[in-house]
N, C-alpha and C positions, 0 to 999 in steps of 0.2 A: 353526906357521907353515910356509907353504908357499913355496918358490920357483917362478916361473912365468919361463920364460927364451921371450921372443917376439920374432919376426922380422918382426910387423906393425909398423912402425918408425913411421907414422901413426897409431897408435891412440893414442887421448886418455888413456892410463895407461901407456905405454909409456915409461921411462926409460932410455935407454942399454944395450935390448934385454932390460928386463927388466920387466915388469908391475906397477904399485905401487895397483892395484884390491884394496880390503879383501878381497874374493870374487871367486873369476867362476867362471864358469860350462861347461862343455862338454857342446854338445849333439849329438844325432844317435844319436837314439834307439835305432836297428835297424843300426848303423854294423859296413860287413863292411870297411873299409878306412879308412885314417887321411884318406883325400879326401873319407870322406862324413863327419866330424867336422867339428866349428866350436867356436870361441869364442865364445857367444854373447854374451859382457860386451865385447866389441868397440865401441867408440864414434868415428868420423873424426875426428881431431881438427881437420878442415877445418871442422866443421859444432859439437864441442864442446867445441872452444880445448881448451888442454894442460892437465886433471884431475889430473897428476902432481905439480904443483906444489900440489895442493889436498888431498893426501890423506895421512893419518901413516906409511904405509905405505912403506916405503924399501927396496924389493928383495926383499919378503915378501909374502906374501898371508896371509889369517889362514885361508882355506881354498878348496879346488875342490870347487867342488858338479859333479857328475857324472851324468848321465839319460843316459848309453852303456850303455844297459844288456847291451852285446855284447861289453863290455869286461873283461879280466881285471883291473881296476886299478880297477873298481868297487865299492865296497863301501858297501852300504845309501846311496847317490845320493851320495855324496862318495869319491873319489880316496884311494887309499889308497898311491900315490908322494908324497915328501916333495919330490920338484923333476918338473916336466915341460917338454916346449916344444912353445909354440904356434908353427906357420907360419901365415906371410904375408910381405908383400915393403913398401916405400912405396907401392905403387899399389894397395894394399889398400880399397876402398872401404866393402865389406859384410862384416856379421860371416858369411856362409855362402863369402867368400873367404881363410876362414883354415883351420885345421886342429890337430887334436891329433897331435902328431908322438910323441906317446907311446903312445897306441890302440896297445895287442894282443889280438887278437880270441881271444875263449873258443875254445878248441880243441871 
């Protein structure tokens, strides 16, 4: 189990600043900075009502799947930190307006 602490405070799995999505995802393939990362399991909750309430998941994720392949913190496409945090703000609309505030790029 994974801790996922997010600052997208609109996204549809967002609880009290904390991600409760079984999985998710961080994408940005070729990423030389934590700007060009995203969370791609991002959903508006304007557009997919609050998920949070829907899911067994209570402030854990059961894992982070990872395609950063420029990351030190990648291993074999899953995260191999036990907590991260995703940025975004409430006016988060799209998943390429968030970011892995964890991203440290391979030396």
């Amino acid at each position: 189990m994974s801790n996922v602490m997010c600052g997208a405070t609109n996204c549809s799995y967002n609880q009290g600043h904390v991600c409760c999505a079984n999985t998710i995802k961080v994408g940005g393939k070729a990423a030389t900075s934590e700007e060009s990362t995203c969370c791609a399991s991002f959903l508006n909750r304007a557009v997919y009502s609050n998920l949070a309430e829907y899911t067994s998941m209570r402030g854990t994720s059961k894992e982070i799947l990872c395609n950063v392949a420029t990351c030190n913190y990648n291993s074999a496409d899953h995260c191999s930190l036990d907590e991260i945090e995703v940025g975004g703000s409430s006016q988060t609309s799209f998943y390429t307006e968030t970011d892995c505030l964890s991203f440290d790029k391979l030396s």
